[in-house]
C-alpha positions as CSV (number, residue, x, y, z in Angstrom):
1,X,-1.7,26.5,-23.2
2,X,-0.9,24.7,-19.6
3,X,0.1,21.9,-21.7
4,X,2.1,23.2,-24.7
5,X,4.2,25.3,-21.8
6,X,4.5,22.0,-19.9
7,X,6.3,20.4,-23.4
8,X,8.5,23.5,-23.8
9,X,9.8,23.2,-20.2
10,X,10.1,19.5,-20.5
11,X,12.4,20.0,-24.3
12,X,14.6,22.9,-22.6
13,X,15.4,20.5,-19.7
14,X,16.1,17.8,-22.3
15,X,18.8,19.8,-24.1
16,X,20.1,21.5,-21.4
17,X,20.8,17.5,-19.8
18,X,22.1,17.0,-23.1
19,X,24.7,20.2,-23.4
20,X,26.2,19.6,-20.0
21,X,26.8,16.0,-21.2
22,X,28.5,17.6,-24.1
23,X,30.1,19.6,-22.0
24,X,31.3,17.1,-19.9
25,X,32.9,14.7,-22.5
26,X,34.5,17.5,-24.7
27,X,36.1,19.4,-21.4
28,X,36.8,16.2,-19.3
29,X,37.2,18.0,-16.5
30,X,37.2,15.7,-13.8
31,X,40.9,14.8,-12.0
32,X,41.6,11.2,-12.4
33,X,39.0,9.9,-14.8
34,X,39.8,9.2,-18.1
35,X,37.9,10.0,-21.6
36,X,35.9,6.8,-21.5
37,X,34.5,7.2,-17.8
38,X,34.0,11.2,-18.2
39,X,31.5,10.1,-21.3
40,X,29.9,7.5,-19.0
41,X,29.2,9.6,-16.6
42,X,28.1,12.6,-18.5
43,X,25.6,10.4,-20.7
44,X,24.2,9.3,-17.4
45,X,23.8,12.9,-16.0
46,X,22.3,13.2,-19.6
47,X,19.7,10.1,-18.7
48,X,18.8,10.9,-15.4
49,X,17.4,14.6,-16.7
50,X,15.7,12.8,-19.2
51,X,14.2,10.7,-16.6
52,X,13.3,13.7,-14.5
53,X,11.7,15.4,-17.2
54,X,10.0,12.4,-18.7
55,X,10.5,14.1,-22.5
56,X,10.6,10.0,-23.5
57,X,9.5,7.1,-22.1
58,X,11.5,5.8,-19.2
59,X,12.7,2.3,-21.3
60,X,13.4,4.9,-24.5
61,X,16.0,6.8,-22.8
62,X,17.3,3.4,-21.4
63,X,18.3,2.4,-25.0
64,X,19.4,6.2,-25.7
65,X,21.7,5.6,-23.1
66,X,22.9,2.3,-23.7
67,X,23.3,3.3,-27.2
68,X,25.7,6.2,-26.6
69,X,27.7,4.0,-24.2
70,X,28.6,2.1,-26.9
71,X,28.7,4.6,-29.7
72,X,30.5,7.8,-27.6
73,X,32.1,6.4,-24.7
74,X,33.3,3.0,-26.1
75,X,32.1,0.8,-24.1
76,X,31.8,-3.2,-25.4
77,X,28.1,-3.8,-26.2
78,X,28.8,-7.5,-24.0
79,X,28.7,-5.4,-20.8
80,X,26.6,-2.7,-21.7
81,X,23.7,-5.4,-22.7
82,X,25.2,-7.9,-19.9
83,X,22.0,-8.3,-17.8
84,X,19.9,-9.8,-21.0
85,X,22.6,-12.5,-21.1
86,X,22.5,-13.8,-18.1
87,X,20.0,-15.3,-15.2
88,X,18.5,-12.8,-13.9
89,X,16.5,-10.8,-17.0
90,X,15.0,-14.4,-17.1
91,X,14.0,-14.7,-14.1
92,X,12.3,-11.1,-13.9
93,X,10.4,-12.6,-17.2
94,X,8.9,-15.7,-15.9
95,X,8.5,-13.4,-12.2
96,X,6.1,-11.1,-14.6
97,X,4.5,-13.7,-15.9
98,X,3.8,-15.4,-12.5
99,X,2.0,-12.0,-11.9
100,X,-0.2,-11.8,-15.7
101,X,-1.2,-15.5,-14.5
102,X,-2.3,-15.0,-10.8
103,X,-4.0,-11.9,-12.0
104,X,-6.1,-13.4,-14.9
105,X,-6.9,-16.8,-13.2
106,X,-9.0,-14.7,-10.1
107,X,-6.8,-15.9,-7.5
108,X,-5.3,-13.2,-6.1
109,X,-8.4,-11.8,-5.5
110,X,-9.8,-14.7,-4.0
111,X,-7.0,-14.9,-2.1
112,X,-7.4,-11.4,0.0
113,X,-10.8,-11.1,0.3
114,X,-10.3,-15.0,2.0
115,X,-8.1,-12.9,4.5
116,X,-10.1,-9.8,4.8
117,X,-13.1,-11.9,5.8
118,X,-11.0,-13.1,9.0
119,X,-11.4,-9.7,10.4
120,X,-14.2,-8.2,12.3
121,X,-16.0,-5.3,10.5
122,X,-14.0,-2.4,12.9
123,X,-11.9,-0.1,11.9
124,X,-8.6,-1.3,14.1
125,X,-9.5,-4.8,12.7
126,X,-9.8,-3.9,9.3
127,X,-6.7,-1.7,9.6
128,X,-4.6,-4.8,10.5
129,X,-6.7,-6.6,7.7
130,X,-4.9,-4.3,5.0
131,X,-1.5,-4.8,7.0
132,X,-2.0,-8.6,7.0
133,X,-3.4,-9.3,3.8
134,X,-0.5,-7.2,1.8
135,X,1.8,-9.1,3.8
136,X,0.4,-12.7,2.9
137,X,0.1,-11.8,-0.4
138,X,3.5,-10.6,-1.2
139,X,5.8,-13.3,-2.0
140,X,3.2,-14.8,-4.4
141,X,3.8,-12.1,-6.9
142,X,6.2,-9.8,-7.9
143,X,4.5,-6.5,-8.9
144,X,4.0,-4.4,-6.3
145,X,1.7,-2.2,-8.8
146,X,-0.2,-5.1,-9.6
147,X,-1.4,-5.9,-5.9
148,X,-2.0,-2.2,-6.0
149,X,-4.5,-2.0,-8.5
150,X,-6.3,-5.3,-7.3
151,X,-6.4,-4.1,-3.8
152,X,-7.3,-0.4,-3.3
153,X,-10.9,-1.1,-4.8
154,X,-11.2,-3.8,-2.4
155,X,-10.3,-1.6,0.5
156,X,-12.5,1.5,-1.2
157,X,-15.3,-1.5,-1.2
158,X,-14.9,-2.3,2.5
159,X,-14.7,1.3,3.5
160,X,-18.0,2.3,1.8
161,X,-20.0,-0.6,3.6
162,X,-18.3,0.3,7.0
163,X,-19.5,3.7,6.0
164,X,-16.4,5.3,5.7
165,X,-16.9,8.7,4.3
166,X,-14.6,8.8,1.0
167,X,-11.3,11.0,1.5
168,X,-12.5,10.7,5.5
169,X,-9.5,9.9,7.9
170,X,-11.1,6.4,8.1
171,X,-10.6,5.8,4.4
172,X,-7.7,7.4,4.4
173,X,-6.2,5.2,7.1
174,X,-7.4,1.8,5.6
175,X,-6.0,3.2,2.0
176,X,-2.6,3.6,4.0
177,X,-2.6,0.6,5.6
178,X,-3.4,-1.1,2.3
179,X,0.1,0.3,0.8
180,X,1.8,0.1,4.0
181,X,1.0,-3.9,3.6
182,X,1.9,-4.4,0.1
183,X,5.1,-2.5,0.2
184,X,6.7,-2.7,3.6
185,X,7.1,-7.0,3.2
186,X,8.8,-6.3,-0.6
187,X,12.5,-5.5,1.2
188,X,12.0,-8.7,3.4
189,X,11.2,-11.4,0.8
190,X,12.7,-11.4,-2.4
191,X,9.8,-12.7,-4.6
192,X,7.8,-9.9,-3.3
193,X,9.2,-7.1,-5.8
194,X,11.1,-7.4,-9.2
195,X,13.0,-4.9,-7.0
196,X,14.5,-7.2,-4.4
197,X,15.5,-9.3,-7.6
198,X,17.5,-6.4,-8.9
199,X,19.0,-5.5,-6.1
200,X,20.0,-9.1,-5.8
201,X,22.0,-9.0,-9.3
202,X,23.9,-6.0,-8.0
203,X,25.4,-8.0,-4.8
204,X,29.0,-10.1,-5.5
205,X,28.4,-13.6,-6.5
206,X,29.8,-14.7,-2.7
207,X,27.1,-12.3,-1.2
208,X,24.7,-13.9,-3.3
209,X,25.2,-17.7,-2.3
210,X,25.1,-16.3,1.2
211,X,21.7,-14.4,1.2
212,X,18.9,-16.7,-0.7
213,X,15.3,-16.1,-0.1
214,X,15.5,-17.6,3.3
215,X,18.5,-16.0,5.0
216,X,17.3,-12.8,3.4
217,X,14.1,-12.6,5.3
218,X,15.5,-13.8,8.6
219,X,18.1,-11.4,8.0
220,X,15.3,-8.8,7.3
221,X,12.9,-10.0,9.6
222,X,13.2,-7.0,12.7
223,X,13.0,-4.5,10.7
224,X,9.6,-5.9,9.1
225,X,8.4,-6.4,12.5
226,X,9.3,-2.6,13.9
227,X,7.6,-1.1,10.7
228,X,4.2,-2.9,10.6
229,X,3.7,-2.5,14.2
230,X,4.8,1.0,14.4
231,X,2.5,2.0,11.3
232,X,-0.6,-0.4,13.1
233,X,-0.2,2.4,16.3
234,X,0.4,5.4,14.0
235,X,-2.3,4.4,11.7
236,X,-5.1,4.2,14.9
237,X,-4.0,7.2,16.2
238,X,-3.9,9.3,12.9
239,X,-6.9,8.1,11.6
240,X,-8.6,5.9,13.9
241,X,-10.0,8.9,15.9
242,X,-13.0,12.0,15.1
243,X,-14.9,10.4,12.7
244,X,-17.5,7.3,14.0
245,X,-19.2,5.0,11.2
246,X,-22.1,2.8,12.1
247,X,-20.3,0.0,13.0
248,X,-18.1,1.3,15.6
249,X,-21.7,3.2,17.4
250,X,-23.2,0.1,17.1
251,X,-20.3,-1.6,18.9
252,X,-20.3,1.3,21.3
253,X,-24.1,1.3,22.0
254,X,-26.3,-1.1,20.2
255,X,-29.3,0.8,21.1
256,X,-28.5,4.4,19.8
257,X,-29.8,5.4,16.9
258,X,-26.4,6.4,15.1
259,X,-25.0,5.9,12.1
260,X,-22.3,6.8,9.9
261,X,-22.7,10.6,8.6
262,X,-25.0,11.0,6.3
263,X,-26.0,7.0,5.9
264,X,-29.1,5.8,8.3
265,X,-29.2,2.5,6.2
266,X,-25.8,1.6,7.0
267,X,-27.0,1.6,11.1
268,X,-29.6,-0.9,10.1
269,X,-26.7,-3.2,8.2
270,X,-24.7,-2.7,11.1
271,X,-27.3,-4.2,13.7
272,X,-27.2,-7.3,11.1
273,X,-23.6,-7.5,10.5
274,X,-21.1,-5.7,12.8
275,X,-19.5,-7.6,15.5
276,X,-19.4,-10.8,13.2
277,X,-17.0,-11.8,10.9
278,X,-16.6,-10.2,7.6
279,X,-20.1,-10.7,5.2
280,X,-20.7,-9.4,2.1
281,X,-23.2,-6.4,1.5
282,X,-25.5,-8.4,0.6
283,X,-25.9,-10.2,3.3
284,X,-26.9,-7.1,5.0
285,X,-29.5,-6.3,3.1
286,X,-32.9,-8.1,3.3
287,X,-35.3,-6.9,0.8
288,X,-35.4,-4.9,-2.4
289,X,-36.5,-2.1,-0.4
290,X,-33.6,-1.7,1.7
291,X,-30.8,-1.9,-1.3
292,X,-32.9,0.7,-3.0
293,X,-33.2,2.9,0.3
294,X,-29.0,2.3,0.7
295,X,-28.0,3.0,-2.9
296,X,-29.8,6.7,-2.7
297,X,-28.0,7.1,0.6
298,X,-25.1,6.4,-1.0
299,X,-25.6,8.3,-3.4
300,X,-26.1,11.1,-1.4
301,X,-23.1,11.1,0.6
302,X,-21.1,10.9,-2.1
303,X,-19.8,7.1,-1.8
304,X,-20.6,4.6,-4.1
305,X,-22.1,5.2,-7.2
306,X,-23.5,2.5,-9.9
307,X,-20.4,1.4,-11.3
308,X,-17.7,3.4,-9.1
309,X,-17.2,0.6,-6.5
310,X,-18.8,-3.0,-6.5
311,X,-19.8,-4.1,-3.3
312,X,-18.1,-6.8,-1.7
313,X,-18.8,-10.6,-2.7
314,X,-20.5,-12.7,-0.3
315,X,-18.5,-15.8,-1.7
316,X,-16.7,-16.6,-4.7
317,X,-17.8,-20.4,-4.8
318,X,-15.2,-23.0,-5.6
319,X,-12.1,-22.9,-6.7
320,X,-12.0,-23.0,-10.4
321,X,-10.3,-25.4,-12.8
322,X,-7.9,-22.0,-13.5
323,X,-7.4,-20.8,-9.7
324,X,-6.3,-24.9,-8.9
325,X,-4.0,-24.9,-11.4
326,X,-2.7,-21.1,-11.0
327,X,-2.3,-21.9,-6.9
328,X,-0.5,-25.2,-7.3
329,X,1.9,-23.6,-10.0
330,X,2.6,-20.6,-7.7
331,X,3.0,-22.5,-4.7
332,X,5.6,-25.0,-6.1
333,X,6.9,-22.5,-7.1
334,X,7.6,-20.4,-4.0
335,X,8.3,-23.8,-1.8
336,X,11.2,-24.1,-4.9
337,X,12.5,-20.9,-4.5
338,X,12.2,-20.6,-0.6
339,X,14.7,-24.4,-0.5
340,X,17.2,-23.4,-3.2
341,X,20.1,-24.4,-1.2
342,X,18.6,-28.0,-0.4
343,X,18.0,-29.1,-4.1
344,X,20.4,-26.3,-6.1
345,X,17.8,-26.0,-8.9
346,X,18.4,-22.2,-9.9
347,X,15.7,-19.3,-8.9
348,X,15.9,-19.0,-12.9
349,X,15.0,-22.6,-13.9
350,X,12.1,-22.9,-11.6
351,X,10.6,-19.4,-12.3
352,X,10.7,-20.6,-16.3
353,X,9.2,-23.9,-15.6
354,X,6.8,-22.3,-13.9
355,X,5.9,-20.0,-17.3
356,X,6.2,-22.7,-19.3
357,X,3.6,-24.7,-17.2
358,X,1.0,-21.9,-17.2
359,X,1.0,-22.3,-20.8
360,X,0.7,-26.4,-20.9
361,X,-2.2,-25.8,-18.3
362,X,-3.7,-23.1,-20.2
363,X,-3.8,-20.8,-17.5
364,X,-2.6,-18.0,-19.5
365,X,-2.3,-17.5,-23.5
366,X,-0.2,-16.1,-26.0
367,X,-2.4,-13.5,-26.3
368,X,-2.4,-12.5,-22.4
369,X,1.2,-13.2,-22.4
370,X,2.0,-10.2,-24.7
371,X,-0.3,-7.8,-23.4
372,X,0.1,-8.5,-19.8
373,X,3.5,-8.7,-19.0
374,X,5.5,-5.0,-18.7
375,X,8.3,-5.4,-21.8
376,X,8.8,-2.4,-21.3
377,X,9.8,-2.4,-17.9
378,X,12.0,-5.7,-18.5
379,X,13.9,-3.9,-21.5
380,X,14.3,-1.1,-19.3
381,X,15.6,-3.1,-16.5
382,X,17.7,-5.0,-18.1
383,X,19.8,-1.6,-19.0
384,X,19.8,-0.4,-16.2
385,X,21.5,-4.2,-14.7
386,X,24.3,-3.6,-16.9
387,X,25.4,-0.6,-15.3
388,X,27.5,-1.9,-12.9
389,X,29.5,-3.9,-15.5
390,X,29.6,-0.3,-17.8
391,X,30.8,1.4,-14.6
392,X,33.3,-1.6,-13.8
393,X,34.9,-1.6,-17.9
394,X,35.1,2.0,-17.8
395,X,37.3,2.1,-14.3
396,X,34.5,4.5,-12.4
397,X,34.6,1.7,-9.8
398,X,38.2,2.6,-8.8
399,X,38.2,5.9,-9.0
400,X,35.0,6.3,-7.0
401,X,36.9,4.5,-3.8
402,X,39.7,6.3,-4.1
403,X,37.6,9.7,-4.1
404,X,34.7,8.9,-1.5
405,X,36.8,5.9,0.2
406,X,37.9,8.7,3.4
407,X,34.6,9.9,3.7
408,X,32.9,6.4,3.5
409,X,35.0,5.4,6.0
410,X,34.2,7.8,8.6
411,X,30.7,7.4,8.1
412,X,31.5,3.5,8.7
413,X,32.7,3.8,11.5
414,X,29.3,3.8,13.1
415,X,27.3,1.7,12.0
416,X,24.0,3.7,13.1
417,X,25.3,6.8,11.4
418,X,26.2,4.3,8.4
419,X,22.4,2.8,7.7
420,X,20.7,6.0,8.3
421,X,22.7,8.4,6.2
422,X,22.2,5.7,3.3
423,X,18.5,6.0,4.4
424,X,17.9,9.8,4.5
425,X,20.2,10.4,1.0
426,X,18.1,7.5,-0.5
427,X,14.9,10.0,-0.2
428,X,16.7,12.8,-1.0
429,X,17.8,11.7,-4.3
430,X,14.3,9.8,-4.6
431,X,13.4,12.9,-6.0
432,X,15.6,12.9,-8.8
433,X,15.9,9.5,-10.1
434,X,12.6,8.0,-10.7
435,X,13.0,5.0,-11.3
436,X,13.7,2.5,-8.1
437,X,15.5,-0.1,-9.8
438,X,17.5,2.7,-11.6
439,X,18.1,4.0,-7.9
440,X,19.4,1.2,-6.5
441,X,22.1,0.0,-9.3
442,X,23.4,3.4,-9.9
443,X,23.6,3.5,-5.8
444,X,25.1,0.0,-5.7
445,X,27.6,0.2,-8.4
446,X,29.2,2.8,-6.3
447,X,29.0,1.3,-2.9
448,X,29.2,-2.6,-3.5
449,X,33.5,-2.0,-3.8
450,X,33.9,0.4,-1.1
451,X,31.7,-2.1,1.3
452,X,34.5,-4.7,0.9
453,X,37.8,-2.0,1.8
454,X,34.9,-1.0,5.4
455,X,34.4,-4.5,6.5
456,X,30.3,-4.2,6.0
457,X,28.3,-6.5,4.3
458,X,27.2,-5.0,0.6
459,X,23.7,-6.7,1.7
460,X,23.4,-4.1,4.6
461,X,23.9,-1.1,2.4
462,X,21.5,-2.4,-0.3
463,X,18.7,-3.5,2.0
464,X,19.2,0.2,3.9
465,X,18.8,2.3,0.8
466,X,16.0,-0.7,-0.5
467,X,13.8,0.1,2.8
468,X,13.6,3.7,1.9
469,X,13.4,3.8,-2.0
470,X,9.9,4.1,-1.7
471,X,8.5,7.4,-1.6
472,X,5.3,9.4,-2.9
473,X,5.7,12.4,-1.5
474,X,5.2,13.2,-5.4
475,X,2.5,10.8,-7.4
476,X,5.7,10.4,-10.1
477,X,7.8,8.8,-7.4
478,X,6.5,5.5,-7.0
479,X,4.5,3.1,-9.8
480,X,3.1,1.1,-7.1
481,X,1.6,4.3,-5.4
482,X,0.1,5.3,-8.9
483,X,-1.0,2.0,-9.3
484,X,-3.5,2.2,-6.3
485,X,-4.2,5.9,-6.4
486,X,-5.7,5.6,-10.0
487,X,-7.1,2.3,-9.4
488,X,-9.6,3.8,-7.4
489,X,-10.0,7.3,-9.8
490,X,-8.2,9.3,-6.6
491,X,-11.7,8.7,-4.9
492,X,-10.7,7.0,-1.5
493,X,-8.3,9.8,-0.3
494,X,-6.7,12.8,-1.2
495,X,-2.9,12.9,-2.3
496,X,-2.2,15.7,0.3
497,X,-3.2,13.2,3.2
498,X,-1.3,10.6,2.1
499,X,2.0,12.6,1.1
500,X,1.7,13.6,4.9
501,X,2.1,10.1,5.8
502,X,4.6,9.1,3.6
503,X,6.4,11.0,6.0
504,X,5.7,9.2,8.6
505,X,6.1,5.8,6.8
506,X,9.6,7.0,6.2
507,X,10.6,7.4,9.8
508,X,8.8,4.1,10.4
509,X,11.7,2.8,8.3
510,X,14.6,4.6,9.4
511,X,13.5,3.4,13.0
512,X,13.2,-0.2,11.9
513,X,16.4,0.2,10.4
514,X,18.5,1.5,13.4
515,X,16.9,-1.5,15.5
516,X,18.8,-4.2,12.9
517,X,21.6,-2.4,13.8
518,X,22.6,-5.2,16.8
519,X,21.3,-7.5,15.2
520,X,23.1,-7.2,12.0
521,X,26.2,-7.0,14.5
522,X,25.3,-10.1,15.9
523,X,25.1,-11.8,12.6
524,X,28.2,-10.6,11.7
525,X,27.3,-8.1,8.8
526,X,28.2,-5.0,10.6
């Protein structure tokens, strides 16, 4: 019954987005815009219930809209369908692909527990673990749900043989700092999100040649600092306190007999391991006896179970034939992106030779290539890219900086007021529009030509709303948030706890971003 009301409410939102649409286009009552941009904009009022709703899939009313673009408003199908002409669909394709290869070939695996086993087994150390490894790892792929999904079991697995109680604040804290370190590089280094490449496409052409992947981090580069440091304090003191595990009492007094509650086996691994770098489980363990005694503790205190959780590899061996090839792919790769402007090979050209090598080096198939790349997200994507040229034919462009142009103004005029009012209504409207990438194109195609008439760099408005697109104060808010949630059946920590902190990661950012401030100055973007 839950559901079937669920479907009703979801098909009345869907037609009542629809009338007002109708509405819209038959009345036209908005001064100054003509026919062709009233339809625009009511079939994207139409869309963005849609999305709300989720009565389709998020890429099926994509094509709904792109459709009636065309078919009501008018619009040429060459710049509704613009972005799957030109470089940058491609270069999303072969980024996706990157990902499907580094997750099949093992190395991104190998690649963070390598890091994690850096660390000493504490809490604080494992903490800036999570913050450093998601940090490493990001410019090597471009889905943030990916590194999600491959590296909230790994944190559930070193929790559980800390002795982390499951949905404890310990947990909790290393599951934030986990996302905190895949997401908070993303607006920093372009390769780190398909995101960063979208928001890339919606910049001018000059802005583009002036921001490659280099200049973009450096320009980036304080406000990454501010937010992983800030989030390494707020993490200790939010989580890091109240609840002891049998590593830290062994670190506090070796010779008390305290463990973590409710697990007297994981004292004995902690005499054995804690204090030394990271080792697997099974190095802690030295006899039959003791893993069976452990698994029954664990099973008692609710942490892992047979087939929840496996425990942490003591080594992975040697590289294979697959994990050589995948590593020097990607890291040509990166080293050709990262010196665009010294050889002028195109982002595009070396992200296809890269797919196109994968294949010759059998690192992935054909097989693997159609099931694990996202079409759906790239035909989605690629819609949404072409609404700044749909906007641009159908004059919204104009008539949006002639309308907001005073007001933007004023709020230009500082330059603090300027990056946190695109910050705060970036979470605001978070709520609405699902989609990220959907966010920041709709966003940009409004802002890019009234950055010009203010004297502020378009990069500076993009890379203020792109630091605060993420939010899950809602699980439907954010894919990459899903992404680790589920990876890990919601067993690490509860949603409440960590829609708290999203909070607090969002202030994280807005402070980051008012510290750029002079520096942006000084680089002559503000």
């Amino acid at each position: 019954m839950k559901e079937e009301a669920k479907r009703k409410i979801k098909l009345g939102c869907a037609a009542a987005g629809a009338l007002a649409a109708a509405v819209l286009i038959a009345t036209c009552p908005i001064p100054g815009l003509s026919y062709q941009a009233t339809a625009v904009l009511g079939i994207l009022i139409m869309a963005i219930v849609w999305w709300i709703t989720g009565v389709l899939p998020e890429f099926v009313t994509a094509v709904v809209m792109a459709v009636l673009f065309v078919v009501v408003a008018g619009i040429s199908v060459g710049a509704t369908f613009s972005t799957f002409a030109s470089s940058t669909w491609w270069l999303l394709l072969s980024a996706f692909t990157l990902g499907v290869g580094m997750k099949t070939s093992g190395l991104m695996r190998r690649i963070a527990l390598a890091i994690v086993r850096k660390f000493p087994r504490t809490f604080r150390c494992q903490v800036i673990a999570q913050l450093v490894t998601g940090t490493v790892l990001g410019p090597l792929i471009p889905s943030l749900a990916v590194k999600g999904a491959m590296l909230a079991p790994l944190a559930m697995s070193i929790g559980d043989e800390l002795g982390y109680e499951r949905q404890g604040k310990r947990a909790t804290g290393l599951f934030a700092a986990m996302l905190v370190g895949i997401r908070t590089v993303a607006p920093t280094i372009v390769s780190a999100s398909v995101t960063g490449y979208a928001l890339m496409a919606t910049l001018p052409a000059d802005v583009q040649e002036q921001f490659n992947m280099a200049s973009w981090f450096v320009a980036a580069l304080p406000w990454l600092v501010v937010v992983l440091v800030l989030n390494y304090f707020l993490i200790m003191g939010m989580y890091g306190r109240g609840e002891t595990s049998a590593c830290d009492a062994v670190e506090d007094s070796p010779s008390d007999t305290v463990g973590a509650p409710g697990n007297a086996q994981s004292l004995k691994q902690s005499s054995l391991c804690c204090g030394t770098r990271f080792v697997g489980a099974a190095e802690c363990v030295d006899s039959k006896q003791d893993e069976a005694e452990n698994s029954a503790v664990e099973s008692s205190r609710g942490g892992t179970n047979e087939g929840d959780s496996k425990p942490i590899p003591d080594g992975l061996g040697q590289l294979s034939v697959m994990e050589k090839r995948m590593l020097a792919i990607i890291l040509m790769t990166v080293v050709l992106w990262a010196t665009e402007p010294f050889h002028h090979i195109s982002a595009m050209a070396v992200g296809l030779a890269a797919l196109v090598f994968m294949f010759v080096l059998k690192v992935i198939d054909v097989p693997a290539f159609k099931s694990g790349v996202n079409w759906t997200s790239l035909l989605f994507i690629g819609i949404a890219l072409g609404l700044g040229s749909v906007f641009a034919e159908a004059g919204l462009n104009d008539w949006v900086m002639q309308t907001c142009g005073p007001a933007f103004q004023a709020l230009a005029g500082n330059p603090y007021l300027l990056v946190l009012g695109i910050g705060v209504i970036t979470v605001v409207l978070r709520f609405l529009i699902v989609s990220e990438v959907a966010y920041l194109n709709l966003l940009m195609a409004f802002l890019v030509p009234m950055a010009a008439s203010v004297g502020v760099n378009p990069w500076v408005l993009g890379f203020s709303a792109y630091a605060l697109v993420i939010a899950w104060f809602a699980k439907y808010q954010s894919p990459i948030y899903l992404a680790a949630f589920y990876a890990v059946d919601g067993k690490m920590a509860k949603h409440s706890e960590l829609a708290k902190y999203c909070g607090v990661y969002l202030a994280t950012c807005l402070a980051g971003l008012v510290v750029c401030v002079p520096y942006w100055q000084w680089m002559g973007l503000l």
